[in-house]
PQR file with spaces between the fields and no chain letter, atoms N, CA, C, O and H, PARSE charges and radii, in Angstrom:
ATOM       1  N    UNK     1      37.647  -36.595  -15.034 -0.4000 1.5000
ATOM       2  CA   UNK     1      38.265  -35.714  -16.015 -0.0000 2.0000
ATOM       3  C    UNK     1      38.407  -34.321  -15.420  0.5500 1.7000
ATOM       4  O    UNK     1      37.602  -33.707  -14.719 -0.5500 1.4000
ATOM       5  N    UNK     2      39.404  -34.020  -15.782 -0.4000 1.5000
ATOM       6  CA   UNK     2      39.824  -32.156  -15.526 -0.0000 2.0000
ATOM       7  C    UNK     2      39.975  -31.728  -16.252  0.5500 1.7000
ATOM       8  O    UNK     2      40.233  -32.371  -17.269 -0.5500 1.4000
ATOM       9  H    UNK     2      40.058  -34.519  -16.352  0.4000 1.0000
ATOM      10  N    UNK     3      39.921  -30.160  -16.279 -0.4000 1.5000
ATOM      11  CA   UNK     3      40.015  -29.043  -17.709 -0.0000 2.0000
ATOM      12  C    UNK     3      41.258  -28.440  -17.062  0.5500 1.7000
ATOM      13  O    UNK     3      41.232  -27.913  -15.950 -0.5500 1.4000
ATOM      14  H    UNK     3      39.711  -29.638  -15.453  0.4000 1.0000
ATOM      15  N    UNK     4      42.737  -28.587  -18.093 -0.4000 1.5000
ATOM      16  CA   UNK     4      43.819  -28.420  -17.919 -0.0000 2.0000
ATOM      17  C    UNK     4      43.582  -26.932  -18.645  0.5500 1.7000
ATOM      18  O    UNK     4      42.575  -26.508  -19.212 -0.5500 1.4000
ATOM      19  H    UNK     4      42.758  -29.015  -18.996  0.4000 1.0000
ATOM      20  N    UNK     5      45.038  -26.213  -18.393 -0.4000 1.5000
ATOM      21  CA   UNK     5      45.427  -24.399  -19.067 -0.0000 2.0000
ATOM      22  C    UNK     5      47.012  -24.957  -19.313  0.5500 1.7000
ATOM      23  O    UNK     5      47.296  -26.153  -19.250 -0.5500 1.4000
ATOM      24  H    UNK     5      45.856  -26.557  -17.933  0.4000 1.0000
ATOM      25  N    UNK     6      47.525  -24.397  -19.464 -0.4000 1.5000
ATOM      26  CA   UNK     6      48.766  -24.211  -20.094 -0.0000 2.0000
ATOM      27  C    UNK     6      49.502  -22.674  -19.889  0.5500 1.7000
ATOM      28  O    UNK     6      48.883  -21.773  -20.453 -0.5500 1.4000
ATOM      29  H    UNK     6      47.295  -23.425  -19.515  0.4000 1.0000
ATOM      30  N    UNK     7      50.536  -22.326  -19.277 -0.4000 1.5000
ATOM      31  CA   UNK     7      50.686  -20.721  -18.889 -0.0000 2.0000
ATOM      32  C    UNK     7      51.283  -20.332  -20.165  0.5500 1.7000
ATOM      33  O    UNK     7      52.201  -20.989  -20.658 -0.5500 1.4000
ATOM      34  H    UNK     7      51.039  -23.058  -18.818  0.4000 1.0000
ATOM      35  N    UNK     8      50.846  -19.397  -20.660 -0.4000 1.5000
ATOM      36  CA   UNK     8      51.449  -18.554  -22.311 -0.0000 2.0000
ATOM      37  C    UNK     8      52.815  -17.911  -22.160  0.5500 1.7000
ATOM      38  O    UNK     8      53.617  -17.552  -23.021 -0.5500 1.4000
ATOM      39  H    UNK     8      50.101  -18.863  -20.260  0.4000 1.0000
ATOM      40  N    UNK     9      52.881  -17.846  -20.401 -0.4000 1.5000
ATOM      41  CA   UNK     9      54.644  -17.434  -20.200 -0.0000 2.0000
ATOM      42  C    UNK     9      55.224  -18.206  -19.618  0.5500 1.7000
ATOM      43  O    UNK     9      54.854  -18.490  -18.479 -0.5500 1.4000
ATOM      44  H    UNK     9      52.229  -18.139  -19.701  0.4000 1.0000
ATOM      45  N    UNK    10      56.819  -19.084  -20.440 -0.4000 1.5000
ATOM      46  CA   UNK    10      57.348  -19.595  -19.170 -0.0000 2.0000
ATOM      47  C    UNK    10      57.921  -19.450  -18.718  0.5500 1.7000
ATOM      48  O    UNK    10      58.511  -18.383  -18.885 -0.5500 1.4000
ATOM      49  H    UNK    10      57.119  -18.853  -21.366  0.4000 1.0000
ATOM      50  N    UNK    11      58.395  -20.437  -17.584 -0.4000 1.5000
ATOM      51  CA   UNK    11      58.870  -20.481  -16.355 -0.0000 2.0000
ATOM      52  C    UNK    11      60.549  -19.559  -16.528  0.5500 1.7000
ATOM      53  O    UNK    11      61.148  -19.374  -17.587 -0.5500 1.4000
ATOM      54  H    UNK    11      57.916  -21.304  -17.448  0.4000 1.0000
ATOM      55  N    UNK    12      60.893  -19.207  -15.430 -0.4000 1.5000
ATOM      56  CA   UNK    12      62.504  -19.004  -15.634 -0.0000 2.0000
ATOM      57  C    UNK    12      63.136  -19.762  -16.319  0.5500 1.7000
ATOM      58  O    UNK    12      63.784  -19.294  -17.255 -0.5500 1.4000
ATOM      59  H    UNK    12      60.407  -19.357  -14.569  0.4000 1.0000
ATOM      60  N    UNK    13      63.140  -21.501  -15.999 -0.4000 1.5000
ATOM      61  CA   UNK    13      63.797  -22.349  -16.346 -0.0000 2.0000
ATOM      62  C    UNK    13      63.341  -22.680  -17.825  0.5500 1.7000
ATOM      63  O    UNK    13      63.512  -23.882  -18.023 -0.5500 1.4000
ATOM      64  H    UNK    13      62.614  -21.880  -15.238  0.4000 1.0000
ATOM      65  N    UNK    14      62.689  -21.873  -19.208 -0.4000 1.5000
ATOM      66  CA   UNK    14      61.936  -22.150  -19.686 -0.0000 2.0000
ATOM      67  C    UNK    14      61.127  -23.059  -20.287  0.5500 1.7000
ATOM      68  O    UNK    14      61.038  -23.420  -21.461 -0.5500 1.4000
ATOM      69  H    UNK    14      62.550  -20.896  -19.047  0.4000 1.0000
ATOM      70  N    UNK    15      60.500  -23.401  -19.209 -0.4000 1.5000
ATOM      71  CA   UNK    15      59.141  -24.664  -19.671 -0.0000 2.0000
ATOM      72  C    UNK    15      58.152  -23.883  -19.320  0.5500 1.7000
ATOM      73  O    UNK    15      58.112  -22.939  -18.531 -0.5500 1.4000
ATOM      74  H    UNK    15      60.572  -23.108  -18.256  0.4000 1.0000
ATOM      75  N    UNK    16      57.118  -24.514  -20.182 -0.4000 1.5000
ATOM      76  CA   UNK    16      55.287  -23.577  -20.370 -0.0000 2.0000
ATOM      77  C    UNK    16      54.715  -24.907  -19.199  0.5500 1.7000
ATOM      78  O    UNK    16      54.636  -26.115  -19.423 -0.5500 1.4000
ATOM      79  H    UNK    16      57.150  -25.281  -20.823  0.4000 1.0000
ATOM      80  N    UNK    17      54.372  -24.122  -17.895 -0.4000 1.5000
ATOM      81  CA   UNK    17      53.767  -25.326  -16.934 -0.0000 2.0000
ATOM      82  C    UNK    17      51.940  -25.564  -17.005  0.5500 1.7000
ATOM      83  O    UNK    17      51.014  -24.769  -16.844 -0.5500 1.4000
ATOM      84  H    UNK    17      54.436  -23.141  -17.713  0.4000 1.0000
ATOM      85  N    UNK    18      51.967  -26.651  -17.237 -0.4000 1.5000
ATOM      86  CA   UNK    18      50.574  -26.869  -17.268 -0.0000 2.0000
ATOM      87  C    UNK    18      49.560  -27.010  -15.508  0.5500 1.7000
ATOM      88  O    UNK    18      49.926  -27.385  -14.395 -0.5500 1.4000
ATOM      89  H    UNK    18      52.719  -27.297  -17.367  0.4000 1.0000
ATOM      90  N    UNK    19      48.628  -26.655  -15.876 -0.4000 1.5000
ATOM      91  CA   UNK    19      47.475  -26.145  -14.527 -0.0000 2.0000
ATOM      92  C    UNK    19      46.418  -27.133  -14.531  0.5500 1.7000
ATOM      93  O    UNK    19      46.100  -27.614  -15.619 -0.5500 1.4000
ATOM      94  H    UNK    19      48.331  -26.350  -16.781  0.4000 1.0000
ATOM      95  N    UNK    20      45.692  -27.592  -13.243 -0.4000 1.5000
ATOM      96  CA   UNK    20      44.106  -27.809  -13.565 -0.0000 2.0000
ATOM      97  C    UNK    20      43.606  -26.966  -12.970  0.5500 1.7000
ATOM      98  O    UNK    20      44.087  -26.220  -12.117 -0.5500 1.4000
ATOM      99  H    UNK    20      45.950  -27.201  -12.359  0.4000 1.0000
ATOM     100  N    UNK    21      42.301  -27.045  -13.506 -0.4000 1.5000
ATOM     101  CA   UNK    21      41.229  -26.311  -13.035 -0.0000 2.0000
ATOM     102  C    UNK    21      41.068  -26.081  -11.485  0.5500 1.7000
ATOM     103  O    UNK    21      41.003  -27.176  -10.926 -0.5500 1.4000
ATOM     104  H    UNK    21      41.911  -27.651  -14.199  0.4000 1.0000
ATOM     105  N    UNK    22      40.973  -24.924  -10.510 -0.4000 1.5000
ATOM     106  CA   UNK    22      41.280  -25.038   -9.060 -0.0000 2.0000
ATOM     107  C    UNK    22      42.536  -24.917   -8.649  0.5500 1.7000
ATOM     108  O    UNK    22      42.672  -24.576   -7.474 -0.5500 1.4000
ATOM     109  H    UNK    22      41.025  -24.034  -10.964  0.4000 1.0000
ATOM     110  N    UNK    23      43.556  -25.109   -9.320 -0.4000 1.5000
ATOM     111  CA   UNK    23      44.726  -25.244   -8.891 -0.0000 2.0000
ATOM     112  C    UNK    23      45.128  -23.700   -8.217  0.5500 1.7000
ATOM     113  O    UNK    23      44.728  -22.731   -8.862 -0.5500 1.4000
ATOM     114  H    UNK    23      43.445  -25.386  -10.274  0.4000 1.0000
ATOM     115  N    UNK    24      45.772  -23.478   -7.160 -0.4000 1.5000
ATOM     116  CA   UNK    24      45.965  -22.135   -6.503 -0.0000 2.0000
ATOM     117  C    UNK    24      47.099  -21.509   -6.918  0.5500 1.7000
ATOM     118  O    UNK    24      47.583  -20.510   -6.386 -0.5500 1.4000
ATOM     119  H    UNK    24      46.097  -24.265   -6.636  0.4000 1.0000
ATOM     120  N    UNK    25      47.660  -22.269   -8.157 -0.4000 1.5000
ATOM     121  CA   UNK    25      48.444  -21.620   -8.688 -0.0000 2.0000
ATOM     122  C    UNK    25      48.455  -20.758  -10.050  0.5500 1.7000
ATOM     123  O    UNK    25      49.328  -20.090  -10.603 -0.5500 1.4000
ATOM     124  H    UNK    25      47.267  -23.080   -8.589  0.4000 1.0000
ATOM     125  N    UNK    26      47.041  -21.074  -10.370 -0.4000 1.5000
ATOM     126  CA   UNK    26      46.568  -21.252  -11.818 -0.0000 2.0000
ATOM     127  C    UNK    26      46.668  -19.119  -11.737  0.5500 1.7000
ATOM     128  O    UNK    26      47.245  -18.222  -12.352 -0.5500 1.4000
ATOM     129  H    UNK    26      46.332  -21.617   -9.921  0.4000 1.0000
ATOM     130  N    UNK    27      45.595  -19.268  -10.450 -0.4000 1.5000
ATOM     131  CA   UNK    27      44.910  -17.916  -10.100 -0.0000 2.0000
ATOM     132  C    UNK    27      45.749  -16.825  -10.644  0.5500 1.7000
ATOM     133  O    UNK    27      45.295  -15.849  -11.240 -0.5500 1.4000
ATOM     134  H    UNK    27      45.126  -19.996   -9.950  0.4000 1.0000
ATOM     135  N    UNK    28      47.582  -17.152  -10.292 -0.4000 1.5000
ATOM     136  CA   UNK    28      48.031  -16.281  -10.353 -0.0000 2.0000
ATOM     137  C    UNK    28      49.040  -15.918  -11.856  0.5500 1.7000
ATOM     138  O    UNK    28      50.072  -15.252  -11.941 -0.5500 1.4000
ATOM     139  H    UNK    28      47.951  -17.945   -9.807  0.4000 1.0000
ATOM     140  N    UNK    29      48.079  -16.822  -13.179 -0.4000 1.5000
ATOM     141  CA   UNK    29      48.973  -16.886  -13.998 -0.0000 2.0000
ATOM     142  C    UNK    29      47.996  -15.829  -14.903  0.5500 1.7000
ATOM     143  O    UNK    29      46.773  -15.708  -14.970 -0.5500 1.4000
ATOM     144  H    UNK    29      47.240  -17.363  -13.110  0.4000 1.0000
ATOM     145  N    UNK    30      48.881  -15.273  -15.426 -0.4000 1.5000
ATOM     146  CA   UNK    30      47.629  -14.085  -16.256 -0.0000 2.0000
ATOM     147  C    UNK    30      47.519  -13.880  -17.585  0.5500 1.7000
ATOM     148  O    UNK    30      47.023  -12.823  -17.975 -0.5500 1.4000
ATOM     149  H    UNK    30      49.875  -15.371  -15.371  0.4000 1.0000
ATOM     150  N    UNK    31      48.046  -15.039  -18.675 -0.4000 1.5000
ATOM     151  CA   UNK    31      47.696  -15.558  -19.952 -0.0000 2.0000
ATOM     152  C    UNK    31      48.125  -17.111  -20.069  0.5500 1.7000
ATOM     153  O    UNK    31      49.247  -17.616  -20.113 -0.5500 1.4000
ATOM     154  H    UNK    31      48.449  -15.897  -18.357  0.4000 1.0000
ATOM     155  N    UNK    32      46.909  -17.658  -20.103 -0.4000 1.5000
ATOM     156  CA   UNK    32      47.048  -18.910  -20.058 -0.0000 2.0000
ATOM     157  C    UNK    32      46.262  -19.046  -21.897  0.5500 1.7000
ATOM     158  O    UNK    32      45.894  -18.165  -22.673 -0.5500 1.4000
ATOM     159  H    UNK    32      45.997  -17.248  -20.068  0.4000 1.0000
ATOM     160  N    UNK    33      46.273  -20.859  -22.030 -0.4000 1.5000
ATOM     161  CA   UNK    33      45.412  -20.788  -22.569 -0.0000 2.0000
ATOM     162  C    UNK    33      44.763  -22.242  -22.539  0.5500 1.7000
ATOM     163  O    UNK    33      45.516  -23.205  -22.399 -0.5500 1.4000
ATOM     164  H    UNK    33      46.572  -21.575  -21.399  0.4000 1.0000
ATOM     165  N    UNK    34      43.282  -22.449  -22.676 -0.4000 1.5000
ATOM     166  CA   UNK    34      42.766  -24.035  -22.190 -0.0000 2.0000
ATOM     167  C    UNK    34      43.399  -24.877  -23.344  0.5500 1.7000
ATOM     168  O    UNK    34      43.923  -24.498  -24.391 -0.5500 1.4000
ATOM     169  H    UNK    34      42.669  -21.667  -22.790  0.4000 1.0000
ATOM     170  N    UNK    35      43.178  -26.233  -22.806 -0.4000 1.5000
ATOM     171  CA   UNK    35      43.966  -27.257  -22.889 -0.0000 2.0000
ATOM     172  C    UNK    35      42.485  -28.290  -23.144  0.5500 1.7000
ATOM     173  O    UNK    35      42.455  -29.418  -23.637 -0.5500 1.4000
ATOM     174  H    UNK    35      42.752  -26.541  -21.955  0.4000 1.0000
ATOM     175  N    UNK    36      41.376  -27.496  -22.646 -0.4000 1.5000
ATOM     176  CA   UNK    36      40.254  -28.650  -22.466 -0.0000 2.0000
ATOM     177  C    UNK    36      40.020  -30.033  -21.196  0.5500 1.7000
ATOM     178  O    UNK    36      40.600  -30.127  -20.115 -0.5500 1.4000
ATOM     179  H    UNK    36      41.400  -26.580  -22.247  0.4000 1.0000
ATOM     180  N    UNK    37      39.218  -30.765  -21.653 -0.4000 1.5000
ATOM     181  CA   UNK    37      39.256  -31.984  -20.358 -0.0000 2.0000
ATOM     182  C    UNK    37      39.908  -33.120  -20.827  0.5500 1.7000
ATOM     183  O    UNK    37      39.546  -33.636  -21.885 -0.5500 1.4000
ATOM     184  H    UNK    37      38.747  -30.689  -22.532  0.4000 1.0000
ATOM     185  N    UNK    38      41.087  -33.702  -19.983 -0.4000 1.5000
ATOM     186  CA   UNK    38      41.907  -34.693  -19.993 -0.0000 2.0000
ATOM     187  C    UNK    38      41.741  -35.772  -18.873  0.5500 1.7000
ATOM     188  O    UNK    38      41.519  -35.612  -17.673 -0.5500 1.4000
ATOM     189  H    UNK    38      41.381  -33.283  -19.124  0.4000 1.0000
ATOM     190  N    UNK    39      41.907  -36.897  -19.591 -0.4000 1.5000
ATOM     191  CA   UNK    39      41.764  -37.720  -18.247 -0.0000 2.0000
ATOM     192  C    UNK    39      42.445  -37.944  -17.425  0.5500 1.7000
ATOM     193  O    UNK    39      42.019  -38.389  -16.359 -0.5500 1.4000
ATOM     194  H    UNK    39      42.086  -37.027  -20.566  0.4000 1.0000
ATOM     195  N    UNK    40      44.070  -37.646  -17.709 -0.4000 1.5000
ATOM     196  CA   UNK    40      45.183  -37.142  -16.351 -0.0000 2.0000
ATOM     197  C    UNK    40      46.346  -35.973  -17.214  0.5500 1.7000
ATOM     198  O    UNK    40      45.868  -35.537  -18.261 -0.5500 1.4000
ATOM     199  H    UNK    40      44.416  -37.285  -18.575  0.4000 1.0000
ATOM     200  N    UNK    41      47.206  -35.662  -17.007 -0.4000 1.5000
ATOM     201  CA   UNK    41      47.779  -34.941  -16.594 -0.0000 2.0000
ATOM     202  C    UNK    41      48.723  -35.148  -17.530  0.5500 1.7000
ATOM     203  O    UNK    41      49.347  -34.140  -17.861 -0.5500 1.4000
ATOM     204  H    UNK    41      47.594  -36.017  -16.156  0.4000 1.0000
ATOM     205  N    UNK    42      48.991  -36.097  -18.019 -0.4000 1.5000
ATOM     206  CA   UNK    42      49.975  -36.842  -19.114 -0.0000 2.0000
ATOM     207  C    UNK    42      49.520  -36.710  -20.204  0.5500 1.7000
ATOM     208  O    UNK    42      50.382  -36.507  -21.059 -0.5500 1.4000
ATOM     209  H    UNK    42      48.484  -36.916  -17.751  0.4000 1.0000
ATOM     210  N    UNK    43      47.827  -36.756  -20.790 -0.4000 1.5000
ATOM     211  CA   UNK    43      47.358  -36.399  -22.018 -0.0000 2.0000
ATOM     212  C    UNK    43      47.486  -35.165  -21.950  0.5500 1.7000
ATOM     213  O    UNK    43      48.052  -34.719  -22.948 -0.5500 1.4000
ATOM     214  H    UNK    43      47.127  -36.921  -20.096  0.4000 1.0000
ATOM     215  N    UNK    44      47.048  -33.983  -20.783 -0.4000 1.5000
ATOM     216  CA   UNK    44      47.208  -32.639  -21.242 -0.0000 2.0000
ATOM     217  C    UNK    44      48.569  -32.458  -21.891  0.5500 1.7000
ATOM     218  O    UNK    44      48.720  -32.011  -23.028 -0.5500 1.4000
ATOM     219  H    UNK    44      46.588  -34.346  -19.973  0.4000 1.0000
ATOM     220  N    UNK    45      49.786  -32.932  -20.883 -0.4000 1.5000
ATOM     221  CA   UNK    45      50.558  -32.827  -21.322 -0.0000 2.0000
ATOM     222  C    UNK    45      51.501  -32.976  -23.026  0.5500 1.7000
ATOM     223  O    UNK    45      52.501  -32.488  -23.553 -0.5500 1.4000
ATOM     224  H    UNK    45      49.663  -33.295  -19.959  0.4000 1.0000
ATOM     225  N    UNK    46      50.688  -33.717  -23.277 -0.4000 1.5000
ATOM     226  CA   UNK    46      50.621  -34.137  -24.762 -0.0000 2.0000
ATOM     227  C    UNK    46      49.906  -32.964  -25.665  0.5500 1.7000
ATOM     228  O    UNK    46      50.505  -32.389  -26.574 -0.5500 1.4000
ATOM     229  H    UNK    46      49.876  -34.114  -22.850  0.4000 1.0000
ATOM     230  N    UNK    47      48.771  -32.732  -25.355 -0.4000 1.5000
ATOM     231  CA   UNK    47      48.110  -31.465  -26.031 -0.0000 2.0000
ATOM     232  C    UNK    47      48.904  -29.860  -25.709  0.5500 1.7000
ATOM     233  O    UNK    47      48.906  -28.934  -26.520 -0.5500 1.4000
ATOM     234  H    UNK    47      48.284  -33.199  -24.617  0.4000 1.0000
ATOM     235  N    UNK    48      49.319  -29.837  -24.821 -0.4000 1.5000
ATOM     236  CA   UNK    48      50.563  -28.265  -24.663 -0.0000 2.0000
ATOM     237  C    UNK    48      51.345  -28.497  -25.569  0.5500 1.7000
ATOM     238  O    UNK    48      51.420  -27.615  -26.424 -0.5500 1.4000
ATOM     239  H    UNK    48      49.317  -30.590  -24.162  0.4000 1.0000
ATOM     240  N    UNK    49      52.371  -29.952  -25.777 -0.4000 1.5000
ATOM     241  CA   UNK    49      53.026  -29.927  -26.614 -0.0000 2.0000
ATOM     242  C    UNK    49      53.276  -29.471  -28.194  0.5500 1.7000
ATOM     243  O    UNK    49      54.254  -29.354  -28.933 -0.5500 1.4000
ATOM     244  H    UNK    49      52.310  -30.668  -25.081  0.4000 1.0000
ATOM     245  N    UNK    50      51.487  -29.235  -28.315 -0.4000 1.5000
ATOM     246  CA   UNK    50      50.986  -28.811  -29.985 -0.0000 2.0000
ATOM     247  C    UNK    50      51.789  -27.559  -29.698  0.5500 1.7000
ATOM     248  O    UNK    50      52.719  -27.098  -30.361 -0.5500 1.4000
ATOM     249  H    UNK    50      50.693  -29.331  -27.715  0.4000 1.0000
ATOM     250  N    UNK    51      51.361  -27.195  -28.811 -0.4000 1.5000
ATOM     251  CA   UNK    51      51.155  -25.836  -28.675 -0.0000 2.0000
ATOM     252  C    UNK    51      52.824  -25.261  -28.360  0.5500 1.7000
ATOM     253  O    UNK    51      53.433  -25.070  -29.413 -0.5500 1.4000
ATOM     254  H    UNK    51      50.606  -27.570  -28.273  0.4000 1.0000
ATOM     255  N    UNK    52      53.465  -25.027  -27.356 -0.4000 1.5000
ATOM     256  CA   UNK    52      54.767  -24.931  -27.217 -0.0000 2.0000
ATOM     257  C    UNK    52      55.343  -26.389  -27.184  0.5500 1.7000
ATOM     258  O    UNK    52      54.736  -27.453  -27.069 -0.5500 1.4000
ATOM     259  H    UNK    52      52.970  -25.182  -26.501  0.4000 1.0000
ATOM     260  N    UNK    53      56.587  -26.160  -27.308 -0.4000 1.5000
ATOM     261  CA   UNK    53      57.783  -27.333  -27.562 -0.0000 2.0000
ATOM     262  C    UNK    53      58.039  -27.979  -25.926  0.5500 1.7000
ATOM     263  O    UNK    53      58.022  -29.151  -25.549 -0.5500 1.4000
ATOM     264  H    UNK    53      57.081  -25.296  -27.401  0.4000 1.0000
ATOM     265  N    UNK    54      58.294  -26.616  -25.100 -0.4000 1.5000
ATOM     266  CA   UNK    54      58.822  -27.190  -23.640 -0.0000 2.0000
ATOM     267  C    UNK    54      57.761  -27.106  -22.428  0.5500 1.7000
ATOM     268  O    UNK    54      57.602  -26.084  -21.760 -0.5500 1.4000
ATOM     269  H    UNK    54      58.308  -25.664  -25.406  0.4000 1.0000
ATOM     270  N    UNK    55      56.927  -28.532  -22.195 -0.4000 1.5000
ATOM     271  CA   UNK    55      55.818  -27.893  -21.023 -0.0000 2.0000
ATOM     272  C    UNK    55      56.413  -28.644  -20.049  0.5500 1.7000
ATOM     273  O    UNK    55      57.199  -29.542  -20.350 -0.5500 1.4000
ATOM     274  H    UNK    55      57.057  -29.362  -22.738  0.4000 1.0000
ATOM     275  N    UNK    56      56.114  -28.368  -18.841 -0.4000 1.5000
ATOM     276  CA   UNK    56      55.983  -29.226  -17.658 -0.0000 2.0000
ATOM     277  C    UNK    56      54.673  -29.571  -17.150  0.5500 1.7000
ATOM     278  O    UNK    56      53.764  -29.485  -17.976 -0.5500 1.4000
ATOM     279  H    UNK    56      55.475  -27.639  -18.596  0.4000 1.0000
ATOM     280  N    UNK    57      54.364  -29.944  -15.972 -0.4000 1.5000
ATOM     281  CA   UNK    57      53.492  -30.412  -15.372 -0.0000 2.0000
ATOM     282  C    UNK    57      53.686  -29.476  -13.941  0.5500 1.7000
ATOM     283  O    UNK    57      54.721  -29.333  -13.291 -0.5500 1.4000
ATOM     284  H    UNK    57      55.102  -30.014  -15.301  0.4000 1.0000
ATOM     285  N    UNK    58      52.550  -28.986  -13.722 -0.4000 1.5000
ATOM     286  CA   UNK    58      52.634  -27.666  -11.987 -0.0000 2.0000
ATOM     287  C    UNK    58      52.843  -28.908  -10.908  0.5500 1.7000
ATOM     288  O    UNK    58      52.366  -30.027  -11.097 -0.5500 1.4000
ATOM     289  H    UNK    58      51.709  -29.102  -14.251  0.4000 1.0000
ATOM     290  N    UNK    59      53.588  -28.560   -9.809 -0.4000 1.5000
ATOM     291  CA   UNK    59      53.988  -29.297   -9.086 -0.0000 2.0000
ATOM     292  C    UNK    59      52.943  -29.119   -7.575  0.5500 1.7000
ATOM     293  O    UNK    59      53.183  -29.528   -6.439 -0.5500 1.4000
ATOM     294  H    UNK    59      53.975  -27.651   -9.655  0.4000 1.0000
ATOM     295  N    UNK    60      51.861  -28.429   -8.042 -0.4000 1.5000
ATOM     296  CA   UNK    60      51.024  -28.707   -7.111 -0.0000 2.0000
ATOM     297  C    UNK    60      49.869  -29.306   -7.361  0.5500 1.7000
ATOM     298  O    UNK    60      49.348  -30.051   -6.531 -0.5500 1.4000
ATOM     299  H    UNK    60      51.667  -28.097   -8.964  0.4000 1.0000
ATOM     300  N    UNK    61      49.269  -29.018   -8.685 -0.4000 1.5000
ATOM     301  CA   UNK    61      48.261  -29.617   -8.844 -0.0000 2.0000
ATOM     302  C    UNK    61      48.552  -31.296   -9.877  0.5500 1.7000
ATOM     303  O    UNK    61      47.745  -32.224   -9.917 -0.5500 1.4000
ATOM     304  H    UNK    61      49.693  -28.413   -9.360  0.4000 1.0000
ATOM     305  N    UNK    62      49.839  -31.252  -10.561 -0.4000 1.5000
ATOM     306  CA   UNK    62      49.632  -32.021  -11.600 -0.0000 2.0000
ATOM     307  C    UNK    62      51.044  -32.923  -11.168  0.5500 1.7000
ATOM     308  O    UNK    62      51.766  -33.332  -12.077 -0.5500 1.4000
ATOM     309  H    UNK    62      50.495  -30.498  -10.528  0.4000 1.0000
ATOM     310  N    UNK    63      51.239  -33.082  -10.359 -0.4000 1.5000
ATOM     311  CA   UNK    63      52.759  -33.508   -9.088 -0.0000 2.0000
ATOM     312  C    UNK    63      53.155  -34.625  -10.297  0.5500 1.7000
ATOM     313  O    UNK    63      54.222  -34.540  -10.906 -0.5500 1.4000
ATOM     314  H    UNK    63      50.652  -32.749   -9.621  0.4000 1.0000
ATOM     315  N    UNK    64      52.131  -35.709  -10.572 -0.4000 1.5000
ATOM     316  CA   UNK    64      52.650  -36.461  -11.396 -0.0000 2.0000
ATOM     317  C    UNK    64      53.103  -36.351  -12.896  0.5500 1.7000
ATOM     318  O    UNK    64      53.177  -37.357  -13.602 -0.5500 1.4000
ATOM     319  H    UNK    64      51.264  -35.778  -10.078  0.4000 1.0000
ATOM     320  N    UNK    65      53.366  -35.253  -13.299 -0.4000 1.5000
ATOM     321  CA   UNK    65      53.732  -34.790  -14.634 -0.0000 2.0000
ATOM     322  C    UNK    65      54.685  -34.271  -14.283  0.5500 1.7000
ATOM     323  O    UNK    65      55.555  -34.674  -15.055 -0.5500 1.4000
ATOM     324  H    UNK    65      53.306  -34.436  -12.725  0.4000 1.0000
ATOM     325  N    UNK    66      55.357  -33.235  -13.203 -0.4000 1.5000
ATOM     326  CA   UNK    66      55.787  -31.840  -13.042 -0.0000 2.0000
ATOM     327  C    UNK    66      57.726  -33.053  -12.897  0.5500 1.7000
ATOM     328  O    UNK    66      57.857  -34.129  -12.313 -0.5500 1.4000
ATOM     329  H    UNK    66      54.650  -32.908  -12.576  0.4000 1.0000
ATOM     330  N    UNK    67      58.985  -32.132  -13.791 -0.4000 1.5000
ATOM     331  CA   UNK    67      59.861  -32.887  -14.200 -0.0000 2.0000
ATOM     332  C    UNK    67      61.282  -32.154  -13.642  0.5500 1.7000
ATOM     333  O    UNK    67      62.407  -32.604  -13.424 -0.5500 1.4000
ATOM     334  H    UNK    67      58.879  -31.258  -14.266  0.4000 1.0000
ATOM     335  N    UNK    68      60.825  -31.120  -13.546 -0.4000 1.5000
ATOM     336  CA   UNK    68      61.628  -30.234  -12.671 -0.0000 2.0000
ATOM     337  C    UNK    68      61.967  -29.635  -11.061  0.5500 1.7000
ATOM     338  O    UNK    68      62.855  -28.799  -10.887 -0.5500 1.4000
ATOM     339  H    UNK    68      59.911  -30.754  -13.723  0.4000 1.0000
């Protein structure tokens, strides 16, 4: 299990990209908000959705979610 974030700003393309924990991309996002522990990347993805309408998946840490 991993503890996913969710970035509170999105992307250009606007989708809210989801993070795990460690991810070296996470570092540089500066309002996120947790997501909690998921057992992949596809349930977080499901739980952002409460939250904003358009998420993706980060294409470094979460490769198998990320749609863009």
């Amino acid at each position: 299990m991993a503890y996913f974030y969710v970035n509170d700003n999105p992307q250009s393309t606007g989708e809210h990209e989801v993070h795990q924990t460690g991810c070296v991309r996470l570092a540089k996002v500066k309002s996120k908000t947790g997501l909690g522990q998921h057992q992949s990347c596809h349930e977080a993805l499901k739980a952002a959705a409460h939250i904003y309408k358009n998420v993706d998946g980060c294409a470094t840490c979460s490769p198998d979610c990320h749609h863009r």
